[in-house]
C-alpha positions as a Markdown table, in Angstrom:
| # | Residue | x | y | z |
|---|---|---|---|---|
| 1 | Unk | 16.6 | 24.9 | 119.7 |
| 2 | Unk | 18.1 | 22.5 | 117.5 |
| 3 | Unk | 14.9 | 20.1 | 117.2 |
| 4 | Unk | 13.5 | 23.6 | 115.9 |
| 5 | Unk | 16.2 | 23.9 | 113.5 |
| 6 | Unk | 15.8 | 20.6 | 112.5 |
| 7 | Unk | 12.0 | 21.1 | 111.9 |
| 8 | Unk | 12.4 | 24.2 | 109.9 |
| 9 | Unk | 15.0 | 22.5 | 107.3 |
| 10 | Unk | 12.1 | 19.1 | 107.1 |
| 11 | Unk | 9.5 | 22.4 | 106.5 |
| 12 | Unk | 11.5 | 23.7 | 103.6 |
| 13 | Unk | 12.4 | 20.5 | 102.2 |
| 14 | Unk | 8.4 | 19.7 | 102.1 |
| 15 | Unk | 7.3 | 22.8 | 100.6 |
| 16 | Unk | 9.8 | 22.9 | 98.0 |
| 17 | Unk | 8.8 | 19.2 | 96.9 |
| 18 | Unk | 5.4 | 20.4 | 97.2 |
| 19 | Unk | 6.2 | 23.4 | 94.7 |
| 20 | Unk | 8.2 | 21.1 | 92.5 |
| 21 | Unk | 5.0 | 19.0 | 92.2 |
| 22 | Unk | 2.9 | 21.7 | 91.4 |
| 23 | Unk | 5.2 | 22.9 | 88.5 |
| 24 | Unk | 5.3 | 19.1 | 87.2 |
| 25 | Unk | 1.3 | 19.1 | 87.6 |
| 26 | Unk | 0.9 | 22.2 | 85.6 |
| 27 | Unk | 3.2 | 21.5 | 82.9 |
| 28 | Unk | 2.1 | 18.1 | 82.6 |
| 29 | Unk | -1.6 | 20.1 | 82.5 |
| 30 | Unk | -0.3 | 22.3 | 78.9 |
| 31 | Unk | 1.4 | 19.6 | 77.6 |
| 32 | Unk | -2.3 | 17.7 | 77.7 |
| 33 | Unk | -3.7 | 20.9 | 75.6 |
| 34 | Unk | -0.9 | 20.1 | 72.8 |
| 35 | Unk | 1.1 | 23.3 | 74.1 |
| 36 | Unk | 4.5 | 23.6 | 75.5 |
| 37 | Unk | 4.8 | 25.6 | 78.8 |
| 38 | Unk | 7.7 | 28.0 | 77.6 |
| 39 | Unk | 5.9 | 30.4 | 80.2 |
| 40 | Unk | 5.6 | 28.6 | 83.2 |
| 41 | Unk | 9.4 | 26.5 | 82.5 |
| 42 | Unk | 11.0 | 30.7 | 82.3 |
| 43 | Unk | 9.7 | 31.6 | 85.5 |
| 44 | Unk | 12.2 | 28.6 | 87.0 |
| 45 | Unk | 14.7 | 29.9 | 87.9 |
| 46 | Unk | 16.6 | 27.5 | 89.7 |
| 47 | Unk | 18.7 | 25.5 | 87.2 |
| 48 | Unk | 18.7 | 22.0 | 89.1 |
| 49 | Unk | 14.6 | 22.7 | 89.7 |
| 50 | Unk | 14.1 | 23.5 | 85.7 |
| 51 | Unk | 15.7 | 20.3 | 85.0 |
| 52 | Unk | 14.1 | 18.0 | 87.1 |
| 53 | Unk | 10.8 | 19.5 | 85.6 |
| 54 | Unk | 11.6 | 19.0 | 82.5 |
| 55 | Unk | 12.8 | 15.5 | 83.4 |
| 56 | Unk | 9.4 | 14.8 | 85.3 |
| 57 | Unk | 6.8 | 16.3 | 82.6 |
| 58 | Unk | 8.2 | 14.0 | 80.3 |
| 59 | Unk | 5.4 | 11.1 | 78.9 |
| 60 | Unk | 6.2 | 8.0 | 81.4 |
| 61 | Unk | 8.9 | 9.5 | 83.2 |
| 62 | Unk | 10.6 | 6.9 | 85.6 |
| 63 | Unk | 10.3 | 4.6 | 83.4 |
| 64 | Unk | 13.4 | 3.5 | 81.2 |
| 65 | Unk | 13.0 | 4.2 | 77.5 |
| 66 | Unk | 13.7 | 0.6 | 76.3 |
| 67 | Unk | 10.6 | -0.5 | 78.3 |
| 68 | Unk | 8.0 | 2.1 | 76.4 |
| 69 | Unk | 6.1 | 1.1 | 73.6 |
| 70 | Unk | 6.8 | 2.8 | 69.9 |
| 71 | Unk | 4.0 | 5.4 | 70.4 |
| 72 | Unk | 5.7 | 6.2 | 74.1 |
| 73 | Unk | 9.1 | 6.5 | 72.8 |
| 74 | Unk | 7.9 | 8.8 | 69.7 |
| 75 | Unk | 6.0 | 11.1 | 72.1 |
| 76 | Unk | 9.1 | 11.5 | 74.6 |
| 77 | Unk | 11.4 | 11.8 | 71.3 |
| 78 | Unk | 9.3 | 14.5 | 70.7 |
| 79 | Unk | 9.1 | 16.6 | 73.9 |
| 80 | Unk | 13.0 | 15.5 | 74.3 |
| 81 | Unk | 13.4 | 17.4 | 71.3 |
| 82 | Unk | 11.4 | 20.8 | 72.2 |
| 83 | Unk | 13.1 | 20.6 | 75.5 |
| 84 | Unk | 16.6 | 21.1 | 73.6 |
| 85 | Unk | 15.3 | 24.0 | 71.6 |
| 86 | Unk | 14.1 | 25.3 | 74.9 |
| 87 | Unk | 17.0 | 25.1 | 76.7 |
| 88 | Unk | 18.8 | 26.8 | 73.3 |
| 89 | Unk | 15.9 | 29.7 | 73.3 |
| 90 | Unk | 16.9 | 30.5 | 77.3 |
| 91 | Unk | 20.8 | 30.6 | 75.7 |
| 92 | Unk | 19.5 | 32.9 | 73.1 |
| 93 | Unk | 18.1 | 35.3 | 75.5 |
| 94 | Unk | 21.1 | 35.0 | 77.8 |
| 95 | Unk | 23.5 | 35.6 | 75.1 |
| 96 | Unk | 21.6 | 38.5 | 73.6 |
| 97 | Unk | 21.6 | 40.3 | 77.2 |
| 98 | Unk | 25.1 | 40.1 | 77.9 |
| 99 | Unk | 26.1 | 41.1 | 74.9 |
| 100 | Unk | 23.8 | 44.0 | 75.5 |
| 101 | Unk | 25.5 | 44.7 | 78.8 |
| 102 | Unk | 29.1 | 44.4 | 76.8 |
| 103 | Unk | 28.0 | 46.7 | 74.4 |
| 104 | Unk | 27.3 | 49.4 | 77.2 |
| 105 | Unk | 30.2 | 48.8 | 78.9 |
| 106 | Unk | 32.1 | 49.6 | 76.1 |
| 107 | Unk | 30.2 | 52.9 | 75.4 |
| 108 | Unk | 30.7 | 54.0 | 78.5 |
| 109 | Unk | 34.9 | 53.4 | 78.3 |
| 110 | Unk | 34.7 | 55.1 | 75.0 |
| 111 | Unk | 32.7 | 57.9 | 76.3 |
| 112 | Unk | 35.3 | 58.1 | 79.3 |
| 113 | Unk | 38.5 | 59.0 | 76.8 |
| 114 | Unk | 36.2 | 61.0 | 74.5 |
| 115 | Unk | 35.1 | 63.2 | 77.6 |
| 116 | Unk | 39.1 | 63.2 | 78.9 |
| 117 | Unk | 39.7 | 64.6 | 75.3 |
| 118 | Unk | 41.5 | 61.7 | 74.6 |
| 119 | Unk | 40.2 | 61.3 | 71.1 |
| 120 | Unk | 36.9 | 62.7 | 69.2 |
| 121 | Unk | 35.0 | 59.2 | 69.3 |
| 122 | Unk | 32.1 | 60.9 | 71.1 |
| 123 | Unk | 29.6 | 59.8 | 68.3 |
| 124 | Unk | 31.1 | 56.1 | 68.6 |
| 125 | Unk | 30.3 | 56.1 | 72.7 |
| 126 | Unk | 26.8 | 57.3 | 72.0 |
| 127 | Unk | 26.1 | 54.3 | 69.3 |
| 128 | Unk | 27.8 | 51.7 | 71.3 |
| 129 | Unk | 25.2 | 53.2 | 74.4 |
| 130 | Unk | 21.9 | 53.0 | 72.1 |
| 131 | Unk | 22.9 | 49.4 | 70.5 |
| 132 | Unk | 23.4 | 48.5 | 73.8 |
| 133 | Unk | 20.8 | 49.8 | 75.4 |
| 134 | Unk | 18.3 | 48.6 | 72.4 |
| 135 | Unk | 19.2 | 44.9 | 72.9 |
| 136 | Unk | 18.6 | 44.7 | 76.7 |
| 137 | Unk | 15.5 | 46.5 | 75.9 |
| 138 | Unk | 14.5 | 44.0 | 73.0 |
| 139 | Unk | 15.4 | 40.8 | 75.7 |
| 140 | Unk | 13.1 | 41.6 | 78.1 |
| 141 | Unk | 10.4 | 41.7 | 75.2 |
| 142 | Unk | 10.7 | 37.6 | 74.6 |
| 143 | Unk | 7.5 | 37.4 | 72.4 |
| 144 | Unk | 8.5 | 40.2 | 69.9 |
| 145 | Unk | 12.1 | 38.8 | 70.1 |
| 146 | Unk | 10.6 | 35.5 | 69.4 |
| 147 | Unk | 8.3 | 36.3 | 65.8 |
| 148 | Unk | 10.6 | 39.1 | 64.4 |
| 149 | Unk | 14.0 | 37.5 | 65.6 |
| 150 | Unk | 15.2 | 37.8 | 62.4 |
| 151 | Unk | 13.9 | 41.2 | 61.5 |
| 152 | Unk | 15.5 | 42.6 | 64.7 |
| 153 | Unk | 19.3 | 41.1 | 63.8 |
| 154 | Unk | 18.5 | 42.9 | 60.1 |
| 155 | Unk | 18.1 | 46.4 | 62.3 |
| 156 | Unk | 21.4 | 46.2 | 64.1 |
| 157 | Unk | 23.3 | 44.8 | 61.3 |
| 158 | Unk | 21.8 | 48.1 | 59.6 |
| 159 | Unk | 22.7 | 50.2 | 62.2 |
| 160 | Unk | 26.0 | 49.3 | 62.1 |
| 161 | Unk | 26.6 | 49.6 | 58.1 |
| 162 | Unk | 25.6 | 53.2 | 58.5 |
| 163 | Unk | 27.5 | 53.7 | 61.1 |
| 164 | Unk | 30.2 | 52.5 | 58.8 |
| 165 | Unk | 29.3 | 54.7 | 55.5 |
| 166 | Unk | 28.6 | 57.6 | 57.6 |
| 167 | Unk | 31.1 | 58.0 | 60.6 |
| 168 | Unk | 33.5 | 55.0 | 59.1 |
| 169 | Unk | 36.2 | 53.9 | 61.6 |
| 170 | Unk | 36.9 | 55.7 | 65.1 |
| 171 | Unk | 40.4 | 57.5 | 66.1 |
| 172 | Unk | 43.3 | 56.2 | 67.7 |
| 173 | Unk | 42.3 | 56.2 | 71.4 |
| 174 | Unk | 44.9 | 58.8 | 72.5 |
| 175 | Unk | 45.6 | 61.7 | 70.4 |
| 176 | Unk | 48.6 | 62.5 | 72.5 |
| 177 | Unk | 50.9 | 59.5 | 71.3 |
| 178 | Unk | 52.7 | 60.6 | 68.5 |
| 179 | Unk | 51.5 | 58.0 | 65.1 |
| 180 | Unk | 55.0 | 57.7 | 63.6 |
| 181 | Unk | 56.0 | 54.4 | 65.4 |
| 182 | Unk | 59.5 | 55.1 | 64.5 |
| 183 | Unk | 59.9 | 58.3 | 66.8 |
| 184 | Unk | 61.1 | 56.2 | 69.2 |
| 185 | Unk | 61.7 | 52.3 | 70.0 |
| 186 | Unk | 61.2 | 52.5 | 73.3 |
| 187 | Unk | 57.1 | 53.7 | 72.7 |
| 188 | Unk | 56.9 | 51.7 | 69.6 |
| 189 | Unk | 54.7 | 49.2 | 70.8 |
| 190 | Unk | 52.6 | 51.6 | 72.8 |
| 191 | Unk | 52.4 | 53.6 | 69.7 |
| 192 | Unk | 50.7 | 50.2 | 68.0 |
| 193 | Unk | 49.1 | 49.6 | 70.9 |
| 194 | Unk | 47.0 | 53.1 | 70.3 |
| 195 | Unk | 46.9 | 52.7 | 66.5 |
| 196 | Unk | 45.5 | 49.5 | 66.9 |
| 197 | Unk | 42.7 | 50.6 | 69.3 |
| 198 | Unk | 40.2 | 51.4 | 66.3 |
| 199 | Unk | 40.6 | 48.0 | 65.3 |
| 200 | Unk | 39.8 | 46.6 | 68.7 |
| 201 | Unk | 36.4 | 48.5 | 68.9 |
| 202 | Unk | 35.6 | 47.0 | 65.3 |
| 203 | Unk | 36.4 | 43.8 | 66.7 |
| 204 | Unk | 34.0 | 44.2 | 69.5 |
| 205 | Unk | 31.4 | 45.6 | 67.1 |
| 206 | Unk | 31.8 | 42.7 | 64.7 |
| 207 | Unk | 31.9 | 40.2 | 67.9 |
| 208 | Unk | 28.4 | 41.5 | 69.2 |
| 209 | Unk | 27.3 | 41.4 | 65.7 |
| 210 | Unk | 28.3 | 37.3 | 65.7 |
| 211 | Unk | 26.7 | 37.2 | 69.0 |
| 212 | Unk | 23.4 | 38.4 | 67.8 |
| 213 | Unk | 23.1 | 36.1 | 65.3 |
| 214 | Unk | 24.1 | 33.2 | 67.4 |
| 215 | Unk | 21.3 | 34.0 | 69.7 |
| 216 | Unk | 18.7 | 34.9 | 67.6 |
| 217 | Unk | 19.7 | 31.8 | 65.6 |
| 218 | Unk | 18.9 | 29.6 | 68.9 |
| 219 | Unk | 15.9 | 31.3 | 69.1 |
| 220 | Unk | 14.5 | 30.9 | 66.0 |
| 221 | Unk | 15.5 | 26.9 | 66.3 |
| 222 | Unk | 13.1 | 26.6 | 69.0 |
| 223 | Unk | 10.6 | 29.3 | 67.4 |
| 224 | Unk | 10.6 | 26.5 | 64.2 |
| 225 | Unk | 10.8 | 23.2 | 66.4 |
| 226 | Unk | 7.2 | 24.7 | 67.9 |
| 227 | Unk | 5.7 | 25.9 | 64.4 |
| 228 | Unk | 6.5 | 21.9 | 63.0 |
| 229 | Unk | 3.7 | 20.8 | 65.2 |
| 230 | Unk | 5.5 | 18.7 | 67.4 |
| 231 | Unk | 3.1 | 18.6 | 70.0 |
| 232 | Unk | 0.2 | 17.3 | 68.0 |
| 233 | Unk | 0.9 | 13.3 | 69.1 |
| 234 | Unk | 1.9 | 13.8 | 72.5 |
């Protein structure tokens, strides 16, 4: 029983060196068309097994870079570069879905008091839900995301002015605490708590906002790196 265990492990150790060497074979395979393989690097998604990958496709990997040539060291300066940006774009992505996922989340809490008749921020819950639900839509499109990046930040930055102009700021969160903060020192700072709570979503609207461009940002750095024809002498 445990010679078979042992033999299993050796199994799985040799056919994941043997898919490891089939990635490095077929990266090394675009990079010898003068493409990068964005494609085949995304569907990796083990993080140790991306980056010894993108270590291996590298031009004369193993050997050290004082020992290559100029044209050897220009070529892996090159791909070094474009497997930066790469590593940015996947941030990008990753950044973009999460805040995607945030922006749900907080739909759904401000859906919660709206429905408890908390407050009337109904309208606010259903934007948070669609700009939400629009972004983790847009991430899983990565080649539309990738050519209109910036396009797509100018839509949510849009939606959000007009949410601005037309619904403007949301309501306290609980209609039931009395606004004069005065009433009573005892529930003064509760009382700021709740008049503060607008401030808190437009906060988290402004965040998301940030976070967008950050990503999109990253992902038009390695959209550009590509387009500068950095392949051509590798």
């Amino acid at each position: 029983m445990a010679f078979s265990f042992k033999k299993n492990i050796a199994m799985n150790i040799t056919e994941k060196l043997a898919y490891k060497e089939r990635l490095i074979t077929r990266a090394k395979m675009i990079l010898a068309q003068r493409k990068y393989p964005a494609e085949l690097l995304e569907q990796i998604k083990d993080e140790r097994l991306l980056k010894e990958v993108m270590k291996e496709m590298m031009p004369s990997a193993g050997t050290a870079y004082e020992l290559l040539n100029d044209e050897e060291k220009q070529q892996r300066d090159r791909l070094l570069a474009l497997n930066i940006k790469f590593r940015d774009y996947l941030y990008g992505f990753m950044l973009c879905k999460n805040i995607g996922y945030f922006l749900l989340i907080t739909g759904v809490l401000i859906g919660i008091t709206a429905v408890m008749q908390f407050n009337n921020n109904g309208v606010f819950a259903i934007l948070s839900l669609l700009n939400g639900a629009l972004l983790l839509y847009l991430a899983t499109k990565k080649k539309e995301l990738l050519h209109y990046h910036w396009q797509l930040f100018c839509v949510f930055l849009l939606f959000y002015i007009i949410e601005l102009i037309v619904w403007q700021f949301p309501s306290p969160f609980l209609y039931f605490i009395d606004a004069d903060v005065l009433a009573s020192r005892h529930e003064a700072k509760m009382k700021l708590a709740n008049l503060a709570t607008p401030l808190v979503y437009e906060g988290v609207r402004l965040a998301a906002l940030l976070g967008i461009y950050k990503g999109v940002k990253k992902i038009n750095g390695f959209f550009n790196c590509q387009s500068k024809d950095y392949l051509l002498l590798l």
